[in-house]
N, C-alpha and C positions, 0 to 999 in steps of 0.2 A: 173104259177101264176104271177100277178103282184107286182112288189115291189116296192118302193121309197129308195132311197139314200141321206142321211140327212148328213151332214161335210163328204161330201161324199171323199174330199183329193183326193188320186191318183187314185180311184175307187175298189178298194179290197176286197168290199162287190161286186160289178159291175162283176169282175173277175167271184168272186165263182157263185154267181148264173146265172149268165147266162149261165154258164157251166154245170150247173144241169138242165138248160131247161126252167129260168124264165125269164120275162122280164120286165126291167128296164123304169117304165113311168112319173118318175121324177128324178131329181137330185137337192141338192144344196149344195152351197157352199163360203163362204165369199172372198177368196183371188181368183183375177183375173188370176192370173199365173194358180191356178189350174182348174179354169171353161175352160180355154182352151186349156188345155191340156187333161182334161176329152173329151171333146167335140172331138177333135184329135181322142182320141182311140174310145170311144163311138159312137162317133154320134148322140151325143143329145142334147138340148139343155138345160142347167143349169141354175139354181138359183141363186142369189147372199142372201144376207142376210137372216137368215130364221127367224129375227125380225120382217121384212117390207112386208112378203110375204102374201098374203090372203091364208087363210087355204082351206076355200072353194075351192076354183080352182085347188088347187094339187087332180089331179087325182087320182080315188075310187084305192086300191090296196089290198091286202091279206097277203102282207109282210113289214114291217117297220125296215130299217137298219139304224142304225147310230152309226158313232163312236164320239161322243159329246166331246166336247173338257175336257181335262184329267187336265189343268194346276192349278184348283183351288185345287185337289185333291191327283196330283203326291208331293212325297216326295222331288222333287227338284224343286218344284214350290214354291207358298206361301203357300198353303195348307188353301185360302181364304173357299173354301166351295161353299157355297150359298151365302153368302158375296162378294165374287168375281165378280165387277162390270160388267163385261161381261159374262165371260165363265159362271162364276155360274149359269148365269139365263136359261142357254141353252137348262136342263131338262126340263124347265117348256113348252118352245115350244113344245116338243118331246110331252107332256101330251095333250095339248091342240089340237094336231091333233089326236094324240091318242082316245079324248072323242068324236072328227067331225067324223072321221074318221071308228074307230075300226076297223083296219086290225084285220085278226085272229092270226098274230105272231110279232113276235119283236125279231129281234136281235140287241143288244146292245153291246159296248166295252168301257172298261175305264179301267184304271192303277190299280194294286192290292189295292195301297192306298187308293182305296175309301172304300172299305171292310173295313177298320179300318180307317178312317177316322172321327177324333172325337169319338173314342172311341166306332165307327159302329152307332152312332146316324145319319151318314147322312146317311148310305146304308139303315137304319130302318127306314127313312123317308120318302126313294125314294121307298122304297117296299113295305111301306102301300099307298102310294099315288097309283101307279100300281094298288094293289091289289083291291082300293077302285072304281078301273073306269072298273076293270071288267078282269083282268086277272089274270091268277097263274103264280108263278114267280120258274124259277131254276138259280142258279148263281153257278160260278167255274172259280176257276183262271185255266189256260191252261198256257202251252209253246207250242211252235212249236218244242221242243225234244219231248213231250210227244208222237207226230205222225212220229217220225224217222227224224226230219225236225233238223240241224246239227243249230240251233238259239235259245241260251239261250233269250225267251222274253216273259213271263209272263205275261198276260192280263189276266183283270176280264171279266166275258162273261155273258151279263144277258139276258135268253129267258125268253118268255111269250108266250102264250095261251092262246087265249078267251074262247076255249072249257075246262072246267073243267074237262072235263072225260080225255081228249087227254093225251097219258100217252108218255113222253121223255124221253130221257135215253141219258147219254153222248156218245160219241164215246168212242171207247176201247184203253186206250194205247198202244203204240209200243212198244216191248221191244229194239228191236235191231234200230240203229240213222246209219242215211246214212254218208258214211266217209265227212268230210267235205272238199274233195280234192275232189269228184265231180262238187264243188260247185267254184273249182276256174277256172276263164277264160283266156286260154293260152294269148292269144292277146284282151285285153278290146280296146275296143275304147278312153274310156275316164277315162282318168288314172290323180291322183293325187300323185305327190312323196312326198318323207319327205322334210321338211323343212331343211337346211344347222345344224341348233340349236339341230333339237331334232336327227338326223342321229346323230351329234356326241355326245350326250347326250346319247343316245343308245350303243355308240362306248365306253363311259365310262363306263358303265354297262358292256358291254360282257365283258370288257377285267379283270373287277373286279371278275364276276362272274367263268370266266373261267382259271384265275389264283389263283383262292381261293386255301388254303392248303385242302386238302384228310379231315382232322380230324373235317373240320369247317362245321358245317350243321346249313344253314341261317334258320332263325327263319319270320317267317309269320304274320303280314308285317315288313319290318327292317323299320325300322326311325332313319336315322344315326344322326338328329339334336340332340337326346339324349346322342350320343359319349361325355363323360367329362360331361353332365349336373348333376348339382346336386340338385335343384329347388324342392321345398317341392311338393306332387301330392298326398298323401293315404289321410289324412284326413285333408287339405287343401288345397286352388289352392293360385297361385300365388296374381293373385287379391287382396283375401281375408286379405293380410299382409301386415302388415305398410314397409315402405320404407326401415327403418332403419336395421329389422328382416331379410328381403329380400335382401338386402346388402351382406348379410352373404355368398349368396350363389352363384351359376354358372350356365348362361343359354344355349343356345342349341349352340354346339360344345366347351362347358365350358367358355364359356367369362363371365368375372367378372364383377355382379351385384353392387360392388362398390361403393359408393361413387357418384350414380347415381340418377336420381329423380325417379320417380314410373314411369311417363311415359315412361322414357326413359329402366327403368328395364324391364318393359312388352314389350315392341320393341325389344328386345334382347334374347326375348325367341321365341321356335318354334308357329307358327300360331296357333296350336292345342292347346295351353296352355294361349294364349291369353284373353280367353274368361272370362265375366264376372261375374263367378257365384264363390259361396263357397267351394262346394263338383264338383271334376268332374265324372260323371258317372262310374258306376263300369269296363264297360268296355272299356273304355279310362285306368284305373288304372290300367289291367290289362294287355293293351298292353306296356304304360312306364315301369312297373315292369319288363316283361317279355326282354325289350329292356336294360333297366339297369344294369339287370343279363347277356344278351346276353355280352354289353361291357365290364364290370368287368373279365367276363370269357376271350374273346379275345381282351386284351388290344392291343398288339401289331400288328396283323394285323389291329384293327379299325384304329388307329392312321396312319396305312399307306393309308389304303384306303381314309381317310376325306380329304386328301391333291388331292384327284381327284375329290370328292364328291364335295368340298366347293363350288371351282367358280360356281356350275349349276349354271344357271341364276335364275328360279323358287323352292322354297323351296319342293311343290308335283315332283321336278324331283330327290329331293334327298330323298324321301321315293321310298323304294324298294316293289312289292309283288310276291313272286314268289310262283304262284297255280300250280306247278307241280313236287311236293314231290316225290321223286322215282327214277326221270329223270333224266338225266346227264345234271349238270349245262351249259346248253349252248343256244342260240338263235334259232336252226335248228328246222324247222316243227312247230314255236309258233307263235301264236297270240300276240300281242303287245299293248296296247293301253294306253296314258297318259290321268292318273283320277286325280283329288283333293285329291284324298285318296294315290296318288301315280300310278310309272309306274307299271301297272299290266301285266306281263306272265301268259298265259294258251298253252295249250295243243289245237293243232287245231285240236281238234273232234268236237268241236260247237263255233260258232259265240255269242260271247258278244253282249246283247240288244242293236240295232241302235236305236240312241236317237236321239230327234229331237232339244232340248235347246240346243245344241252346237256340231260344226263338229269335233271338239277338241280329244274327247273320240273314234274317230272311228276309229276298228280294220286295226292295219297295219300287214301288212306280212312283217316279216324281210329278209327274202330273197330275195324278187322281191321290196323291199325298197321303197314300196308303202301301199296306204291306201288300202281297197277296193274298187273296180270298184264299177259301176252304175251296170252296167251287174251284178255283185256279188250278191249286196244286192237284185238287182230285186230278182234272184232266192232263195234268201233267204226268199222274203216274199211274195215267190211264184207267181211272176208275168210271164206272157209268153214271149219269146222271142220276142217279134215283139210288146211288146208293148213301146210306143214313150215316150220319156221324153225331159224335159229341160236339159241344158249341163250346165249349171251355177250351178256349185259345192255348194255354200252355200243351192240355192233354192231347187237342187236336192235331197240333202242331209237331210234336215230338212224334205220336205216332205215323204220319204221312211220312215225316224225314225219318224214320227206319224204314218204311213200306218199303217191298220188291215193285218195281215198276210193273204193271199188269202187264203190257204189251209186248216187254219184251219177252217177258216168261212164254207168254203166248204163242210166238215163235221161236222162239229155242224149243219148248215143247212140239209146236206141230212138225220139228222136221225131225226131232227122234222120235215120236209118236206115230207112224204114218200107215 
């Protein structure tokens, strides 16, 4: 069958179905770097803007892919919507080839957030709009673990059918997930190491965690900025209290609120506690509490540790999360990556979601004292060997964390396709 390729990115809708035997008789795509880098692998020629294109001229097709831009909707965006001066408007194109058009399917991709976004009035909007130009809609958030694939990365997946009778069915999950040491490349080509900062940033970390006493079991996430804090949190925030009340008390590593003006008081506590409101959510309360009880219980090792903790330069490098309960506190065989939430350890059986808002969060391997390879992530979101990219780390980088995972497209396609 014929398809089209709509933000069509690095091509990963292009991957899967020409694999299954379809063929690709348009593309488009807004950013230059990727129309020709598509054009590289493919051999086609690409679209630029799919605002300014005539609808009529993109070629009659049977299948309609696109992965529409996610930033009004993802949760580390602005969560603009259909408000969102650009991306927002980007469904309304997809429809309007949709009504010239009517392919008989649609594969669509977009961030779990849009399912709940606004409280599901935007998914409810976009799916009587569908419904209304003549198709039956199925939607499901996916990973690429659920098909053995070693990449924690949850996407929404919305198919459609013109034929009302056509009856689809998901693919079946995998129980058992491929090690994720297949997935690494002895010799990358194009390698990013750690920066001088956060290597030794890391070097403070093992040495804390693997000198810890036998008796001490770290609590999930630590926030050592609460060491000595005493700053009211259950049923007030800091905010909320005059100056003078506020005074009373000790901010994050216990410095004295004092004799201090309000501005200067909330400058002095942790970033998480900054914030403007009355009540902080229950689950914010429950990590302080759980962090306040943590210090109180081991006073004396905190107070050693803060004297390594202090200088980090960045305050998320002195939150800890370590996701691997069980395992003997050490660095060997874990994923790495620095979040806002903090530096989080996992267990390398699956790769943490490649994001595309920033290179920052991408999973390092502490052994080999780099990020992942280009090579890496390809085969994470199942691209083949031989196919071509850019060597510019930012461009690289950002485009793989928006890619559609190849593999799974591949089977969600082959079981509507059949």
């Amino acid at each position: 069958m014929k398809f089209i390729d709509l933000f069509s990115g690095l091509g990963g809708f292009h991957v899967a179905l020409k694999k299954l035997g379809h063929k690709c008789v348009y593309a488009s795509e807004i950013l230059p770097i990727l129309r020709k880098n598509y054009e590289r692998n493919f051999k086609i020629k690409v679209s630029g803007d799919i605002t300014k294109i005539n609808i009529k001229k993109i070629p009659n097709h049977q299948i309609l892919c696109a992965g529409f831009p996610c930033q009004p909707f993802s949760k580390v965006g602005s969560q603009e919507g259909f408000s969102h001066k650009i991306a927002g408007n980007m469904f309304s194109y997809i429809l309007k080839i949709l009504r010239i058009k009517k392919p008989k399917y649609i594969i669509l991709e977009n961030v779990p957030n849009l399912f709940r976004h606004n409280d599901g009035k935007t998914w409810k909007k976009m799916e009587k709009q569908l419904n209304n130009i003549g198709y039956k809609i199925y939607k499901k958030i996916i990973s690429p673990t659920d098909f053995g694939i070693p990449h924690d990365r949850n996407r929404f997946y919305i198919i459609g059918t013109r034929n009302k009778i056509h009856k689809f069915s998901w693919p079946i999950n995998t129980k058992k997930i491929i090690s994720f040491k297949n997935f690494i490349v002895k010799k990358p080509k194009v390698i990013r190491y750690l920066s001088k900062e956060r290597y030794e940033t890391l070097k403070v970390w093992k040495s804390i965690i693997t000198n810890k006493p036998k008796n001490i079991r770290l609590i999930n996430p630590l926030w050592t900025t609460e060491f000595k804090a005493t700053y009211p949190y259950k049923n007030q925030t800091p905010f909320s209290m005059k100056s003078e009340t506020l005074g009373k008390f000790k901010g994050k590593y216990g410095v004295s609120l004092r004799s201090k003006s309000k501005i200067m008081q909330i400058k002095l506590l942790p970033n998480y506690a900054q914030t403007k409101e009355k009540k902080f959510p229950l689950w914010k309360i429950k990590i302080l509490n759980k962090n306040r009880l943590f210090y109180q219980k081991n006073k004396k090792w905190c107070d050693k540790i803060e004297k390594q903790i202090k200088p980090l330069i960045f305050e998320a490098n002195q939150k800890f999360e370590w996701n691997c309960m069980g395992d003997q506190y050490n660095f060997n065989n874990k994923l790495i990556s620095f979040r806002p939430s903090g530096i989080r350890i996992r267990r390398n059986i699956s790769s943490p979601t490649l994001v595309a808002s920033t290179i920052s969060q991408l999973p390092i391997i502490y052994n080999k004292k780099r990020y992942l390879s280009f090579e890496e992530c390809l085969k994470l979101q199942g691209f083949p060997k031989n196919f071509k990219h850019t060597n510019n780390f930012d461009q690289f980088y950002s485009s793989i964390g928006n890619a559609v995972n190849c593999k799974v497209i591949e089977k969600i396609a082959k079981n509507l396709i059949n």
